[in-house]
N, C-alpha and C positions, 0 to 999 in steps of 0.2 A: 335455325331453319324452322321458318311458322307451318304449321301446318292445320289444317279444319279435319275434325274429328268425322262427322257427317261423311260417309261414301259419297253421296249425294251431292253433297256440297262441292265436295272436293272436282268432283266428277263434270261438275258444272262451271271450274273455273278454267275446265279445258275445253267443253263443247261452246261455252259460249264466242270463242273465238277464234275462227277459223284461223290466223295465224298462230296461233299456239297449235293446233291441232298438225298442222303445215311442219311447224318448226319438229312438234316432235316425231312426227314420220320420217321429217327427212334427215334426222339422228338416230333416228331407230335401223333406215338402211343404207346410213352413208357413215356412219360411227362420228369421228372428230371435228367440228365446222365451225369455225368462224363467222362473228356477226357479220363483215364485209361479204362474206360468201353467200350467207342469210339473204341479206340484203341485193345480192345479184341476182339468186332463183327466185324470191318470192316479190308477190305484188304488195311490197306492204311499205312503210315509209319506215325511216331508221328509231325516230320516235317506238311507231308501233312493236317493232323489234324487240327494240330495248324492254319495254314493258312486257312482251308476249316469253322473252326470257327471262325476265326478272319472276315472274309470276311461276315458271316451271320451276325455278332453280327453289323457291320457297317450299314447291311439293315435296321435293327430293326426287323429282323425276330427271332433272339434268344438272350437271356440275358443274363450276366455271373451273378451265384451268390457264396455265397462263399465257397460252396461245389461243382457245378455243373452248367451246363448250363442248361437254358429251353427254349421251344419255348413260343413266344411272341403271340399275338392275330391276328396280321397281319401274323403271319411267320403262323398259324394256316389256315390263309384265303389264304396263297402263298400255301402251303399243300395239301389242298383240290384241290385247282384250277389245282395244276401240278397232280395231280391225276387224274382228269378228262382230261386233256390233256393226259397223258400218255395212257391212259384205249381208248380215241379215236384213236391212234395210232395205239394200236394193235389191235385194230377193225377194223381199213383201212389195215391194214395189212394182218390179215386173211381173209378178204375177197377183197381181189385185184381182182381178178380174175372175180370176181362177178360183183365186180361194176366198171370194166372193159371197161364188155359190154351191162352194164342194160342203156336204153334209157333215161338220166336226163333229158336232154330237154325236154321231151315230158313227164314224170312222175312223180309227186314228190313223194319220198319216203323216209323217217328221216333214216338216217343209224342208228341213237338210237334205233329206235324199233328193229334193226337187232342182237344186244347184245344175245351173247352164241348159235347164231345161227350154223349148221353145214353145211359146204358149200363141195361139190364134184367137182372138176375140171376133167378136159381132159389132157391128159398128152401122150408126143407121143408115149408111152408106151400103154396108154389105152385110146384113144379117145372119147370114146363111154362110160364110166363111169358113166358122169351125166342121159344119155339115161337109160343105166342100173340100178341105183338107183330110176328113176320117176318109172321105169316096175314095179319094186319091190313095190314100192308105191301103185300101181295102183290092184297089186295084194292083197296087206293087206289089204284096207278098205273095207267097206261094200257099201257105199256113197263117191260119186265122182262126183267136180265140179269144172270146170275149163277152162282155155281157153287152144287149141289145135291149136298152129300156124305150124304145121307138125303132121303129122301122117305117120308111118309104119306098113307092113303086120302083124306081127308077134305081134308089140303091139296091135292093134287091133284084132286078135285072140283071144289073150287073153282075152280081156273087155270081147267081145262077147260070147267067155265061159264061163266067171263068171254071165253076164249078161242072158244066156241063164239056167242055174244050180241055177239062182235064189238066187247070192251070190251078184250080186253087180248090185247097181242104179244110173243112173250117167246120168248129164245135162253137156253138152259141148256146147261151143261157140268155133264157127272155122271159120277162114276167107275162102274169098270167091274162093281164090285159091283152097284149102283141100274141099270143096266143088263138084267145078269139080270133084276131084281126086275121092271121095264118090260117084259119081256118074257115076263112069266107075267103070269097073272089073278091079283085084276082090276085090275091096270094096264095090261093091253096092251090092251084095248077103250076104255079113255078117255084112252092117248095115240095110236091108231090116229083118234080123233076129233079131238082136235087139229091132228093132220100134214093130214087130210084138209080141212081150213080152209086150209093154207097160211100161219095164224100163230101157230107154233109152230116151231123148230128145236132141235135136241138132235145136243150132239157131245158124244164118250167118252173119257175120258183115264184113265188107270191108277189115278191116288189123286185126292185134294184134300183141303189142309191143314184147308180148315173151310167154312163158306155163307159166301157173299159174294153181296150183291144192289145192284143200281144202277136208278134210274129212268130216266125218260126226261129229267129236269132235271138237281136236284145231291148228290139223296140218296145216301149209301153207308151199308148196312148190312153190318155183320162176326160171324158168330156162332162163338162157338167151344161146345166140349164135351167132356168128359170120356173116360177109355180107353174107356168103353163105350156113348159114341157118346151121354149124353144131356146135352143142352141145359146146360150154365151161365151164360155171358153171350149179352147181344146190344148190340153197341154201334151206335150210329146216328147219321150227322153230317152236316154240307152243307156243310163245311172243303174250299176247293179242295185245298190240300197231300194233303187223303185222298183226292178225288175222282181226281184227277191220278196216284197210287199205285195207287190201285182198279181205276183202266181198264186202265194200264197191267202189272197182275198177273194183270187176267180176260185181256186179248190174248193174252199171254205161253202163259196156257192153251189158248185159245182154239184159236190156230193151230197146235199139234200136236193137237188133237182130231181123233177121226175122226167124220165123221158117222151117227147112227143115222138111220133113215127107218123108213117104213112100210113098204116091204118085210120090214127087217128086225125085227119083230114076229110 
């Protein structure tokens, strides 16, 4: 049995050919299979076969016996591993966009916990998409917590009717720019409505990397956006791994916040 010393090498005598790749997935969860069997599920010609297992069987990834081939305990441990490679793949893939423009230097975040996540882009068709999917967020819950690195008229309309009709309770963290902005018209007569409900809280912290919203269950919504501040992605998941991230990066804010109040309006 030849085998190339190089990971790499090696590694590369199986992605470069999607029938190899084929062959040993479908020994990996069907156990014992014959070439002719080979040859009926995949789109490959009997030539290519031959060669796509001749090549595994040199790895020590699959065995010939004398009915059939099967995959080997290593070609088991090559299987998984190219699985979870594959499964990363298309998780950086569907969410391009996201982690785009999500701040890594400055956060860390396991794109693992992000698995079956659903992510809303901007598209120059609908720019404004991710925007519109947080509203709708903001409208469903009951309980709302999150950081607010922008605010608009319209969205905040809305909080402050739910919040006034006694439908929705919500603690926000807003940097010091949104601030100001709160404190002129006409934001400061319909957060001066709010506070005077008693459910409503808002505390000031210097920056925030992007929106971050949480329900009162297991939603966590992450939005990010571009140098000048508009909308690209929005991603949105009910994965404890992000929930568990989520709370514990709003806290982290949280507790150096100062509070604003009605007073200071």
């Amino acid at each position: 049995m030849e085998r190339e010393a190089d990971p790499l090498d090696r590694l590369s005598v199986l992605v470069r050919s999607r029938t190899r790749v084929e062959i040993l997935e479908r020994l990996a969860s069907s156990g014992a299979t014959t070439q002719r069997e080979l040859r009926d599920c995949l789109d490959a010609s009997r030539s290519t076969i031959v060669r796509a297992l001749s090549a595994l069987e040199r790895q020590g990834w699959i065995e010939r016996t004398p009915e059939s081939y099967r995959i080997t305990t290593s070609g088991e441990f090559v299987a998984e591993g190219l699985d979870e490679l594959l499964e990363t793949v298309r998780l950086t893939e569907e969410l391009s966009a996201f982690l785009e423009w999500f701040p890594h230097g400055d956060v860390e975040l396991d794109p693992a916990s992000l698995r079956d996540a659903e992510v809303t882009t901007s598209t120059p068709s609908d720019p404004y998409a991710p925007a519109r999917t947080q509203t709708e967020f903001v409208r469903a819950v009951g309980r709302f917590v999150g950081f607010l690195p922008a605010i608009d008229l319209e969205g905040t309309k809305i909080v402050r009717d739910r919040i006034a009709n006694g439908e929705l309770t919500a603690e926000i963290v807003i940097p010091d720019e949104v601030a100001e902005t709160v404190r002129d018209e006409p934001y400061a007569p319909l957060f001066r409505d709010m506070f005077r409900t008693g459910r409503l809280s808002v505390l000031v912290v210097d920056r925030l990397p992007f929106y971050l919203g949480l329900d009162g269950d297991d939603r966590v919504q992450i939005g990010v956006a571009d140098e000048e501040g508009i909308p690209r992605a929005l991603l949105e998941t009910n994965a404890e791994p992000a929930r568990s991230w989520a709370e514990a990066y709003y806290s982290e804010h949280r507790n150096r916040g100062r509070e604003l109040s009605i007073e200071g309006l």
